[in-house]
Every structure is written in C-alpha cells, then in structure tokens.
mmCIF file of the N, C-alpha and C atoms, coordinates in Angstrom:
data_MODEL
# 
_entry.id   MODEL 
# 
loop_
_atom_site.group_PDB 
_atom_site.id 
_atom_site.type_symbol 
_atom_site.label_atom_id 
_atom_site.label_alt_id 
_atom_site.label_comp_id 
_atom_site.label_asym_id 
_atom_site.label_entity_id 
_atom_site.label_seq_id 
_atom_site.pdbx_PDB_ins_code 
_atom_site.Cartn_x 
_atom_site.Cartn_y 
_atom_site.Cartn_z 
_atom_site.occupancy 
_atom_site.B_iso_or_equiv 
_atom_site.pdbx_formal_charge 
_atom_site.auth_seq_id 
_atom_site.auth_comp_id 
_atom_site.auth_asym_id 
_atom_site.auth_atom_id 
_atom_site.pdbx_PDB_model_num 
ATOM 1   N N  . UNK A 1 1  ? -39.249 20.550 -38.959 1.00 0.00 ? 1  UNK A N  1 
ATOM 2   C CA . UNK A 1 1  ? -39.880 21.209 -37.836 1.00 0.00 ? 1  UNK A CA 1 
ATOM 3   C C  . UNK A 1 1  ? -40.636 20.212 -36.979 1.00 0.00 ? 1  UNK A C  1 
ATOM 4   N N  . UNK A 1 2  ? -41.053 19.243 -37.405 1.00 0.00 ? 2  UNK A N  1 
ATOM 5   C CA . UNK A 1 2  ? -42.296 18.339 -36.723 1.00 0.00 ? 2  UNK A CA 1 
ATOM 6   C C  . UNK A 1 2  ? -41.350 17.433 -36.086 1.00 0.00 ? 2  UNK A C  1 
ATOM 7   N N  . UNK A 1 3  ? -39.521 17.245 -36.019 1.00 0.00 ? 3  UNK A N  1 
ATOM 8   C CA . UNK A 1 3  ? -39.007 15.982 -35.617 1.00 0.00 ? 3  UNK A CA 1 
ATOM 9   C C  . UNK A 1 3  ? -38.636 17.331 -34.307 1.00 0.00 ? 3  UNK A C  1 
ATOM 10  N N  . UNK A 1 4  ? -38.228 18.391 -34.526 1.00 0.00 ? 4  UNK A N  1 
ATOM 11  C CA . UNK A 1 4  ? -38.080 19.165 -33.816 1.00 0.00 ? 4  UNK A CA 1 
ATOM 12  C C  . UNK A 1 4  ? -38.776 19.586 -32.247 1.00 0.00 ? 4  UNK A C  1 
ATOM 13  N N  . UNK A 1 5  ? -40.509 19.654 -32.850 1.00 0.00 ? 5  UNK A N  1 
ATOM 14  C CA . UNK A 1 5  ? -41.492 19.714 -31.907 1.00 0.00 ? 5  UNK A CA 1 
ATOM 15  C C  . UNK A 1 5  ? -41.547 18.461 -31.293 1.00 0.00 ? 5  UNK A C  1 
ATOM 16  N N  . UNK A 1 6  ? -41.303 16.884 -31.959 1.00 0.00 ? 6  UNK A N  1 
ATOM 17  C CA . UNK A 1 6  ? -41.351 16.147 -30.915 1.00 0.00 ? 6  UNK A CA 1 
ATOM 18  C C  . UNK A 1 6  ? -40.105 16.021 -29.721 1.00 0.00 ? 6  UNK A C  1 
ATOM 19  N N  . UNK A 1 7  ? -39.267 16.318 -30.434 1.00 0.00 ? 7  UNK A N  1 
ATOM 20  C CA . UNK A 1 7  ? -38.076 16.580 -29.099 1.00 0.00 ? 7  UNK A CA 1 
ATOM 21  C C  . UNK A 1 7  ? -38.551 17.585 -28.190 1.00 0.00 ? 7  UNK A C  1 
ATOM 22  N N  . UNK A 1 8  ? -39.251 18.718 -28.597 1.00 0.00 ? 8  UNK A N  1 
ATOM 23  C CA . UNK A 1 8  ? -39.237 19.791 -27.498 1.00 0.00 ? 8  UNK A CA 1 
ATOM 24  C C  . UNK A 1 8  ? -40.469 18.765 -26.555 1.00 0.00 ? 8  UNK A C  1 
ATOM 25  N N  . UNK A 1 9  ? -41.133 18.429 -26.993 1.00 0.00 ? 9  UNK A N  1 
ATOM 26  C CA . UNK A 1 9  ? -42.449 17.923 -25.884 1.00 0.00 ? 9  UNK A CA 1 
ATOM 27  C C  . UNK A 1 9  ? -41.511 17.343 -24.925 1.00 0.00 ? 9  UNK A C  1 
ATOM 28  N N  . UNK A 1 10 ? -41.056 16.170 -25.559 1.00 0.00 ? 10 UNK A N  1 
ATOM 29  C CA . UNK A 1 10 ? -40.364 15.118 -24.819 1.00 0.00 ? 10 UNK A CA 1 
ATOM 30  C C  . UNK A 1 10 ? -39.155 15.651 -24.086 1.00 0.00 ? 10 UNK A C  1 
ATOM 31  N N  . UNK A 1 11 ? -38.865 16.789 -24.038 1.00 0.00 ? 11 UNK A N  1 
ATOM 32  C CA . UNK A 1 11 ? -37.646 17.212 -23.545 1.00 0.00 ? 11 UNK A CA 1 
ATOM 33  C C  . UNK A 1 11 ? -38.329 18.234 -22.369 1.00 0.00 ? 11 UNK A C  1 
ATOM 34  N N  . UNK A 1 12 ? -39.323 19.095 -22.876 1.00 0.00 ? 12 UNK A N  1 
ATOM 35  C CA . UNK A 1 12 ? -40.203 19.261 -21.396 1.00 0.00 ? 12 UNK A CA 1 
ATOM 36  C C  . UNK A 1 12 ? -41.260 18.749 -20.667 1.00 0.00 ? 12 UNK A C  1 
ATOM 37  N N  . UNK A 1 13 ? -41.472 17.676 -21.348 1.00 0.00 ? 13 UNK A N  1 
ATOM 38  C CA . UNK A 1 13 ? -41.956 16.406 -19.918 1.00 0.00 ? 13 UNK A CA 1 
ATOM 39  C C  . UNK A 1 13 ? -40.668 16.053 -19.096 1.00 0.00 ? 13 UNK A C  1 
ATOM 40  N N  . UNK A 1 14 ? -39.678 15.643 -19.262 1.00 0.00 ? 14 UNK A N  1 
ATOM 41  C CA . UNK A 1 14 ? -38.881 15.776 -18.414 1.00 0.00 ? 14 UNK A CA 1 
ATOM 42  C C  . UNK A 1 14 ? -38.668 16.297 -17.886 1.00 0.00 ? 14 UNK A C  1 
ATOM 43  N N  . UNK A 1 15 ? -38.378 17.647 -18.003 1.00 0.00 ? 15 UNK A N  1 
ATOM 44  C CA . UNK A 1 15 ? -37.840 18.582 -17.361 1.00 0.00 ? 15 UNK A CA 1 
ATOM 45  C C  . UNK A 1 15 ? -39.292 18.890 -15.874 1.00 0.00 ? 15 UNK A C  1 
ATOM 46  N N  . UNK A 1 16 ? -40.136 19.254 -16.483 1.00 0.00 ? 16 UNK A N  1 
ATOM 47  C CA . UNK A 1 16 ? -41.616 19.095 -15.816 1.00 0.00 ? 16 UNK A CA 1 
ATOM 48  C C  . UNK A 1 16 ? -41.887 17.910 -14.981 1.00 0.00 ? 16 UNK A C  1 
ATOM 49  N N  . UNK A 1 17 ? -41.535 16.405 -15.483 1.00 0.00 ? 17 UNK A N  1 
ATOM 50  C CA . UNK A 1 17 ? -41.466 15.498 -14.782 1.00 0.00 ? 17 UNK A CA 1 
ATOM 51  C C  . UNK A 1 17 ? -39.878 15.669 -13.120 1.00 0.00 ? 17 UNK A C  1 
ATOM 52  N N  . UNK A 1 18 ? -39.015 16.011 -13.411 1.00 0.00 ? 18 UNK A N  1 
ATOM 53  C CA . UNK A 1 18 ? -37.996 16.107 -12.424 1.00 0.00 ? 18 UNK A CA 1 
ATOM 54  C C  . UNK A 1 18 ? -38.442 16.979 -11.819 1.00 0.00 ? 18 UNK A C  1 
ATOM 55  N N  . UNK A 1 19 ? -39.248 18.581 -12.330 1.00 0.00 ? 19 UNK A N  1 
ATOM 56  C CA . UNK A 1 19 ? -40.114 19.383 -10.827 1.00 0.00 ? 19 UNK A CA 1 
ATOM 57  C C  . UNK A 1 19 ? -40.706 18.245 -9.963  1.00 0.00 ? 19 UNK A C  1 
ATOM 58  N N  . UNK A 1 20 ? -41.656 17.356 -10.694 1.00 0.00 ? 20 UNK A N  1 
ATOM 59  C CA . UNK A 1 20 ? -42.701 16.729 -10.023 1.00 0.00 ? 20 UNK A CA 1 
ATOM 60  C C  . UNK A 1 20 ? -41.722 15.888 -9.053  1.00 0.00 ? 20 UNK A C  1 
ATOM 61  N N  . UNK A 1 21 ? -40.730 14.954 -9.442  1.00 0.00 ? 21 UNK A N  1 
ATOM 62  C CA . UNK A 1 21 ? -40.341 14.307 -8.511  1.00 0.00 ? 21 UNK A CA 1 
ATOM 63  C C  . UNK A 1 21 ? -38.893 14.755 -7.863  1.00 0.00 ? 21 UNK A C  1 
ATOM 64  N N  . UNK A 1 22 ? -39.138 15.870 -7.704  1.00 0.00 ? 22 UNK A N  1 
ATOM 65  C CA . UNK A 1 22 ? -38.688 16.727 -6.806  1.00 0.00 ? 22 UNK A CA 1 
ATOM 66  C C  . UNK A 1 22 ? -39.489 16.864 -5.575  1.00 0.00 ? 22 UNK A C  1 
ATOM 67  N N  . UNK A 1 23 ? -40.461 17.422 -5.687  1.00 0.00 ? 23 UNK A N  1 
ATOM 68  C CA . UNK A 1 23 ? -41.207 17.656 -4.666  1.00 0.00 ? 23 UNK A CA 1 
ATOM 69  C C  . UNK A 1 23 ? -42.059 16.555 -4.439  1.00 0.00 ? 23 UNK A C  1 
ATOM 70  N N  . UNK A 1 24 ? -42.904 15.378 -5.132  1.00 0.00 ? 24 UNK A N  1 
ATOM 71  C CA . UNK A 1 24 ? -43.586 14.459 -4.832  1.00 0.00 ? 24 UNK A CA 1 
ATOM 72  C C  . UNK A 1 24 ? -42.759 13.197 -4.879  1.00 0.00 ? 24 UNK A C  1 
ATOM 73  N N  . UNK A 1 25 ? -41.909 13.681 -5.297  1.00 0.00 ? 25 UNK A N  1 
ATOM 74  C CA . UNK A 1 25 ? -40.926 11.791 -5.118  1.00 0.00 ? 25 UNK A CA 1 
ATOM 75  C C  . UNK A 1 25 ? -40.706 11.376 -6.590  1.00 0.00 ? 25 UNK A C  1 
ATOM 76  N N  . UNK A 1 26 ? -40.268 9.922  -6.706  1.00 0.00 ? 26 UNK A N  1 
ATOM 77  C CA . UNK A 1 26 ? -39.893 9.690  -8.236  1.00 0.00 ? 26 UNK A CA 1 
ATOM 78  C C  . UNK A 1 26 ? -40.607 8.733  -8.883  1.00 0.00 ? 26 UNK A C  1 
ATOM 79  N N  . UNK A 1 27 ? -41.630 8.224  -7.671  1.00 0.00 ? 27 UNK A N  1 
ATOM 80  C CA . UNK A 1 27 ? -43.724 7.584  -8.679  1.00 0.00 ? 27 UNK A CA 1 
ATOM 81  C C  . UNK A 1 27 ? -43.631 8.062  -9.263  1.00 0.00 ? 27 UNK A C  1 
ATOM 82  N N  . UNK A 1 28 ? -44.329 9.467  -8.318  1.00 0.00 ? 28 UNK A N  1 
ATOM 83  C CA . UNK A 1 28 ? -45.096 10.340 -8.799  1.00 0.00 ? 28 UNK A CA 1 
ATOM 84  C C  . UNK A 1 28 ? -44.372 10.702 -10.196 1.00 0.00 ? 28 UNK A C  1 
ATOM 85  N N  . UNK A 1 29 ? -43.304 11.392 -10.438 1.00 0.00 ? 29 UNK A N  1 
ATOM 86  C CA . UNK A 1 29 ? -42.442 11.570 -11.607 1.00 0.00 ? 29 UNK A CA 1 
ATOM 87  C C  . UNK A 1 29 ? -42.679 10.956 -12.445 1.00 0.00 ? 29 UNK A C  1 
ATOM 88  N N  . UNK A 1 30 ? -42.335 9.521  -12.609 1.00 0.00 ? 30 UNK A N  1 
ATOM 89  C CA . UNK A 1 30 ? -42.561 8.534  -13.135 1.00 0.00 ? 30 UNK A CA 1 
ATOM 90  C C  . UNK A 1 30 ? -44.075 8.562  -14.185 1.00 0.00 ? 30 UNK A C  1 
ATOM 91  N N  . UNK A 1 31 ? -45.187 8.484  -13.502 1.00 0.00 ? 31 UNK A N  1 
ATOM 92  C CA . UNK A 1 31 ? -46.248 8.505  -13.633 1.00 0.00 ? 31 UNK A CA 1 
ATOM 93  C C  . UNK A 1 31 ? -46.906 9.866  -14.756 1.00 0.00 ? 31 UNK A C  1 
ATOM 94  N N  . UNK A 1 32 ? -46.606 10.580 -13.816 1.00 0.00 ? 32 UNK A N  1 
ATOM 95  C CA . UNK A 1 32 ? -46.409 11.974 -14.990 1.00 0.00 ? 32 UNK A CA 1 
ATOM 96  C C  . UNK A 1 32 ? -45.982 12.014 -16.250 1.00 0.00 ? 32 UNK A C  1 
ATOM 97  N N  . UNK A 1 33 ? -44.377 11.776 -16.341 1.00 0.00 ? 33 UNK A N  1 
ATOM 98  C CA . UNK A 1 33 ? -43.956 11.980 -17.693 1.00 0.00 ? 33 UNK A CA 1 
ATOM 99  C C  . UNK A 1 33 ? -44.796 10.388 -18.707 1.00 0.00 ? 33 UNK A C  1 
ATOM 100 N N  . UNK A 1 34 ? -45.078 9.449  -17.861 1.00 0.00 ? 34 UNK A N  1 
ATOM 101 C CA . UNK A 1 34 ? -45.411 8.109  -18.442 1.00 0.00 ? 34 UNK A CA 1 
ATOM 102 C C  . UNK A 1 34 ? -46.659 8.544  -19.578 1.00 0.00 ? 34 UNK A C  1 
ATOM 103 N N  . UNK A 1 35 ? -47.692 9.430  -18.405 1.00 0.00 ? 35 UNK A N  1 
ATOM 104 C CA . UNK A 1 35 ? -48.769 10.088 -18.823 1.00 0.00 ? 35 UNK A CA 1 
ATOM 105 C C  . UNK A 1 35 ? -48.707 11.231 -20.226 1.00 0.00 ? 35 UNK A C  1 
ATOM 106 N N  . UNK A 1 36 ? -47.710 12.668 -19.936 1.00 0.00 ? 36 UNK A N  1 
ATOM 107 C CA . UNK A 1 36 ? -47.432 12.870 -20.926 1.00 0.00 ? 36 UNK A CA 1 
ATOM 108 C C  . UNK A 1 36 ? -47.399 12.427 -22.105 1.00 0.00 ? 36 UNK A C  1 
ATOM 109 N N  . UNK A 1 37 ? -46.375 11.159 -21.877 1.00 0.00 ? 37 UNK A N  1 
ATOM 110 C CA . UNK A 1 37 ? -45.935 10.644 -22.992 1.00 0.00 ? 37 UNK A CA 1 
ATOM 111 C C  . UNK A 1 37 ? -47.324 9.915  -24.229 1.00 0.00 ? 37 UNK A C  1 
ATOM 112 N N  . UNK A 1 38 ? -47.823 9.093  -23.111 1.00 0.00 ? 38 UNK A N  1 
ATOM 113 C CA . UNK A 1 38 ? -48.921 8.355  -23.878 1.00 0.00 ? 38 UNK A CA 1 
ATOM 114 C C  . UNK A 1 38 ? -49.977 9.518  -24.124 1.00 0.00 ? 38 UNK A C  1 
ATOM 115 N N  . UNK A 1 39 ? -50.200 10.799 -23.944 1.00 0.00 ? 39 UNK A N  1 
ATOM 116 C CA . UNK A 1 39 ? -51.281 11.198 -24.624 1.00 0.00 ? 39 UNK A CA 1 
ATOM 117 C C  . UNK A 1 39 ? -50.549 11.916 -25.665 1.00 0.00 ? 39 UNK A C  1 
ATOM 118 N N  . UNK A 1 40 ? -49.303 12.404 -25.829 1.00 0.00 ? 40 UNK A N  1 
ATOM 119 C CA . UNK A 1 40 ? -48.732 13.001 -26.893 1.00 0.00 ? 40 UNK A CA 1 
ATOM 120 C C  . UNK A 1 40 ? -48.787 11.685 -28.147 1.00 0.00 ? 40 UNK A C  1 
ATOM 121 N N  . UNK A 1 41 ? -48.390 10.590 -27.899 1.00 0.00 ? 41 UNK A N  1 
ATOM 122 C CA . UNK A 1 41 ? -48.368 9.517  -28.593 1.00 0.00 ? 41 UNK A CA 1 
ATOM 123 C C  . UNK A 1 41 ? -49.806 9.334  -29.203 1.00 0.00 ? 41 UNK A C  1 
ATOM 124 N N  . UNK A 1 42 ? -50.948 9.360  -28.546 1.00 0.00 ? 42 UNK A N  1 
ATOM 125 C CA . UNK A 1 42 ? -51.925 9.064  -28.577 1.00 0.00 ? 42 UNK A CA 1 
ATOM 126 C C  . UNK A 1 42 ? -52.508 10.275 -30.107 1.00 0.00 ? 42 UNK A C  1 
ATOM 127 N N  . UNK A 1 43 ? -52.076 11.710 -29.984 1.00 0.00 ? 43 UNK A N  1 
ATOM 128 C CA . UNK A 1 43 ? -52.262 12.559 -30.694 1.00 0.00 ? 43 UNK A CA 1 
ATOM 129 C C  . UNK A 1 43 ? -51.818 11.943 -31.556 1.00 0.00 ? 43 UNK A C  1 
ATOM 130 N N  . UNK A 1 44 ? -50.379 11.584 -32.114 1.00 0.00 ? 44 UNK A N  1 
ATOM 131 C CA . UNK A 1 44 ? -49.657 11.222 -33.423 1.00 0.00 ? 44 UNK A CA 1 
ATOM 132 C C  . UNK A 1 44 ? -50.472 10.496 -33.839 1.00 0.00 ? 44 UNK A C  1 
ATOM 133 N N  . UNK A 1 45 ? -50.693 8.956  -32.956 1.00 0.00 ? 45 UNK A N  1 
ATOM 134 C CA . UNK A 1 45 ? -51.253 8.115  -33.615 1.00 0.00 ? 45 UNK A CA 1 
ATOM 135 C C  . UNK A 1 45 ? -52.544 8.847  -34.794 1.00 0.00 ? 45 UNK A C  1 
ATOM 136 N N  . UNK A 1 46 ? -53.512 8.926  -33.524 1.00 0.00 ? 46 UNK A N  1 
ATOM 137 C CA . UNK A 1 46 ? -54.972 9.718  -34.287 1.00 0.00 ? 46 UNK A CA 1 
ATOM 138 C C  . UNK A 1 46 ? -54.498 10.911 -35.495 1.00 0.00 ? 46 UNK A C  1 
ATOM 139 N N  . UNK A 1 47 ? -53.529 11.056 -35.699 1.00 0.00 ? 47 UNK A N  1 
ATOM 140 C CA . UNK A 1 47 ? -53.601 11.873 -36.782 1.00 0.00 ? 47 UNK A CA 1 
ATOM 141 C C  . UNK A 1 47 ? -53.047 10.907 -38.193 1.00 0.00 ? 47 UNK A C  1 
ATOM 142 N N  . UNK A 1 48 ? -52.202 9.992  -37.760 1.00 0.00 ? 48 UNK A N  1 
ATOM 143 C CA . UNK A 1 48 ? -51.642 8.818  -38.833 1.00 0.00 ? 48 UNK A CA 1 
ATOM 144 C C  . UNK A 1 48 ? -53.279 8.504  -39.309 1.00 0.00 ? 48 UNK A C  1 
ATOM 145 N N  . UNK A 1 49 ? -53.964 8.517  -38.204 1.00 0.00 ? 49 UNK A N  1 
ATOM 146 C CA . UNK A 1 49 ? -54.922 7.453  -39.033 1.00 0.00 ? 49 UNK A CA 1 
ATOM 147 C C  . UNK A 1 49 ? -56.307 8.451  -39.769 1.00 0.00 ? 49 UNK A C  1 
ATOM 148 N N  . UNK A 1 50 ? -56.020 9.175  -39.973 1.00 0.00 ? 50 UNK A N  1 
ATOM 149 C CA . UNK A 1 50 ? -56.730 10.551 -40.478 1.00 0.00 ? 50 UNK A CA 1 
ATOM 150 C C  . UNK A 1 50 ? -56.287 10.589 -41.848 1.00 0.00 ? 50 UNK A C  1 
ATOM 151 N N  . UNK A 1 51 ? -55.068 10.469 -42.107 1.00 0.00 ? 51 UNK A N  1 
ATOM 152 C CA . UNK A 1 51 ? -54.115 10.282 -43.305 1.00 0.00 ? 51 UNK A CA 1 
ATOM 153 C C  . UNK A 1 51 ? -54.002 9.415  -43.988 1.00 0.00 ? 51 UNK A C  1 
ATOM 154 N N  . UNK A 1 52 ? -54.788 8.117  -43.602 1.00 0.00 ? 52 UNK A N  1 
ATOM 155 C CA . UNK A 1 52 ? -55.216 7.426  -44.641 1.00 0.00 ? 52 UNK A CA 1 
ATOM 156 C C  . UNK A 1 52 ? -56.335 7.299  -45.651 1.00 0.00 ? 52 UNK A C  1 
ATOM 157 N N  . UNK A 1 53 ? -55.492 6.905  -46.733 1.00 0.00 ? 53 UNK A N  1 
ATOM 158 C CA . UNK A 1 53 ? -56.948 6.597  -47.638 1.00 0.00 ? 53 UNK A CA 1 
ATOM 159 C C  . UNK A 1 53 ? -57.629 5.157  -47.915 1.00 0.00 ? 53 UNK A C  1 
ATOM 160 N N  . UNK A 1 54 ? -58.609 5.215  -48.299 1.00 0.00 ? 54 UNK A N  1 
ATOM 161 C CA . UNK A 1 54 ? -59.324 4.264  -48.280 1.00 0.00 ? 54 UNK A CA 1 
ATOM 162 C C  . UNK A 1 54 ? -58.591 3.163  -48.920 1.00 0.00 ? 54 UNK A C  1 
ATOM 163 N N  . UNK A 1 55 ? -58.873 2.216  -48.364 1.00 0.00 ? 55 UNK A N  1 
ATOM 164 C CA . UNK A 1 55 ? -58.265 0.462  -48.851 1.00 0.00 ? 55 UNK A CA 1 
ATOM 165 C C  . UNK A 1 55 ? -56.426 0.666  -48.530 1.00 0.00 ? 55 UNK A C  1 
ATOM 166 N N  . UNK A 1 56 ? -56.041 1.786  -47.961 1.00 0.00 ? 56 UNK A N  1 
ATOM 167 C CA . UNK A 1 56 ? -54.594 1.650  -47.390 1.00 0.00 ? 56 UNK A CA 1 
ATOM 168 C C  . UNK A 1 56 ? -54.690 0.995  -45.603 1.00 0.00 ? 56 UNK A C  1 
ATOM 169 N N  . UNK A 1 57 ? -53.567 0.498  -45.533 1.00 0.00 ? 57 UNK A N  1 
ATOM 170 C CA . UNK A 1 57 ? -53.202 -0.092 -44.197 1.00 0.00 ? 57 UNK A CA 1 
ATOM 171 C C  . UNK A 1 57 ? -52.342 0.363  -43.285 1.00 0.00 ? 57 UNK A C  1 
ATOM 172 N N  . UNK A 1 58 ? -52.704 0.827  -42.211 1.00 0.00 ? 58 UNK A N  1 
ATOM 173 C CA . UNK A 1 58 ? -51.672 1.724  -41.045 1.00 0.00 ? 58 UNK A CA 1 
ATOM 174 C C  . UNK A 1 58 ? -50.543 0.653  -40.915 1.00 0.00 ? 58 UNK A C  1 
ATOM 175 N N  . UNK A 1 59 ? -49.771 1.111  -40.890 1.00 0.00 ? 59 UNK A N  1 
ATOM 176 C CA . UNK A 1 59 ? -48.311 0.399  -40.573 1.00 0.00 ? 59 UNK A CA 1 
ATOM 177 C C  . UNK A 1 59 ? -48.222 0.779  -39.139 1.00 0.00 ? 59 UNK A C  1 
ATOM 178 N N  . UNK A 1 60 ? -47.710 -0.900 -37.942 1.00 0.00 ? 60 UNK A N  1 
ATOM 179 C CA . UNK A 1 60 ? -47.502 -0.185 -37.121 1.00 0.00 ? 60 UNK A CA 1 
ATOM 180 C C  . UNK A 1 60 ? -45.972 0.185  -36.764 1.00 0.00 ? 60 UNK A C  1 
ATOM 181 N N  . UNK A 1 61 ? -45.527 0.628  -35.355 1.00 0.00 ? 61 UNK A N  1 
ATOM 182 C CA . UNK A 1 61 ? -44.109 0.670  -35.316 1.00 0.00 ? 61 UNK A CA 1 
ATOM 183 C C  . UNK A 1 61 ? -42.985 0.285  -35.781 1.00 0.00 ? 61 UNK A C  1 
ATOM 184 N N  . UNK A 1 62 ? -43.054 -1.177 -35.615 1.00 0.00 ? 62 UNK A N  1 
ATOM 185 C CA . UNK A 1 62 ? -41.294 -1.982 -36.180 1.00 0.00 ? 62 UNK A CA 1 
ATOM 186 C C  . UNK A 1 62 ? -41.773 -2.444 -37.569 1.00 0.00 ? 62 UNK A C  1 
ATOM 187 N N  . UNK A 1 63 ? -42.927 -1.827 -38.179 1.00 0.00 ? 63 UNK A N  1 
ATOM 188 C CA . UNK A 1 63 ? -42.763 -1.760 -39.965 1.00 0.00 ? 63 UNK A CA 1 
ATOM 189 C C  . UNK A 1 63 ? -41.999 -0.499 -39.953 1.00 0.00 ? 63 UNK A C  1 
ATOM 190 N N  . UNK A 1 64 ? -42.521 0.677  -39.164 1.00 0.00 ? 64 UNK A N  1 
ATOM 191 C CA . UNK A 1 64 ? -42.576 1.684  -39.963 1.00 0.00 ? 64 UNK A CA 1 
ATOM 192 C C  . UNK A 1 64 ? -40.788 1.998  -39.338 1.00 0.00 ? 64 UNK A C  1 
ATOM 193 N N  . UNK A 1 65 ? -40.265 1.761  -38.622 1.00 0.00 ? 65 UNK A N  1 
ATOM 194 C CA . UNK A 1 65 ? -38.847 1.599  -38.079 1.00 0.00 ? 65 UNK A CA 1 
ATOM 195 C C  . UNK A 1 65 ? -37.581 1.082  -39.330 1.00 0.00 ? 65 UNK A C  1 
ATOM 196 N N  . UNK A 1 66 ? -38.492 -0.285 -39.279 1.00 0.00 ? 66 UNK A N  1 
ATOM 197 C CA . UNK A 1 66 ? -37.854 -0.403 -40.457 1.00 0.00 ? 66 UNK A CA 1 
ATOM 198 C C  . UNK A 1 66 ? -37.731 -0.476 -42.397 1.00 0.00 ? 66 UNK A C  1 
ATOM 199 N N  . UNK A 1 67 ? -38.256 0.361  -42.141 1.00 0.00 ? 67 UNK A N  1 
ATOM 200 C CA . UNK A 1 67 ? -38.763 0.543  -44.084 1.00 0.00 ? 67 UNK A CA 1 
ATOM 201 C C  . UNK A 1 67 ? -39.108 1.716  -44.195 1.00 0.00 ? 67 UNK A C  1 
ATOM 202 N N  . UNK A 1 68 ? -38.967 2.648  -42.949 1.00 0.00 ? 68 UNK A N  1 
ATOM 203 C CA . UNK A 1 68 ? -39.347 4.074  -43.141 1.00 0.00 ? 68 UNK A CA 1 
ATOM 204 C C  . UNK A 1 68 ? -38.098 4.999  -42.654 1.00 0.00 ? 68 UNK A C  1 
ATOM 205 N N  . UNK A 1 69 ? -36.829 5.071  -42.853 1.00 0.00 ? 69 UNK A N  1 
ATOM 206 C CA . UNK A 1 69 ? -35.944 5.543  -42.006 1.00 0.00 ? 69 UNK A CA 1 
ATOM 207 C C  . UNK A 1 69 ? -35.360 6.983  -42.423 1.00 0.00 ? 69 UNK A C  1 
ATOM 208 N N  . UNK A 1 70 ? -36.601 7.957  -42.451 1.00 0.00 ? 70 UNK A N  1 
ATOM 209 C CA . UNK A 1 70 ? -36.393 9.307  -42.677 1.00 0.00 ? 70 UNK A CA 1 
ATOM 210 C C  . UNK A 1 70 ? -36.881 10.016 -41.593 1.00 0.00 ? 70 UNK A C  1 
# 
C-alpha cells in the first residue's frame, strides 16, 4: 500500500502540475511539481529518521538503492 500511495502523490502532482502549466506556462509547472515533490520527500525522510534506534545509522539513498531492493 505505501509503494502505492507514493505513486498516487507523484502521479497527481503531475497531473496538478500540467493544470498549472497550462494556464501559467511551464516555470511555473515546473516549480510546482519541483515543490510538491521536495515536501513529500521531505515527509519520508522525517519519518525514516523517527525509526531509528539509538546507536543505528540512517542510510542515505545509493546505500539504500543498493542493498535494499524491496
């Protein structure tokens, strides 16, 4: 369910982003979904790091890319 919900976000920032640069142009578009993106990201992160326990180490991206492939 949770690989699910991230497709739906990311699939209606787009969709939401092409209204925007529809009518404001394709910055503006641009800018928007960019925005989306980094505060949805921003959520994941802050919750990875909630989930750790003490004396463990956040892994960042191209660890977790490659040694995590579920």
């Amino acid at each position: 369910m949770n690989r699910f919900q991230q497709k739906l976000v990311i699939m209606l920032a787009v969709f939401v982003g092409s209204l925007v640069g529809l009518f404001r142009g394709n910055e503006a578009r641009q800018k928007w979904v960019y925005k989306i993106k980094s505060r949805y990201e921003d959520k994941r992160q802050m919750a990875a790091k909630k989930t750790l326990q003490p004396g463990e180490v956040m892994l960042d991206d191209i660890e977790l890319a490659a040694f995590h492939k579920n």
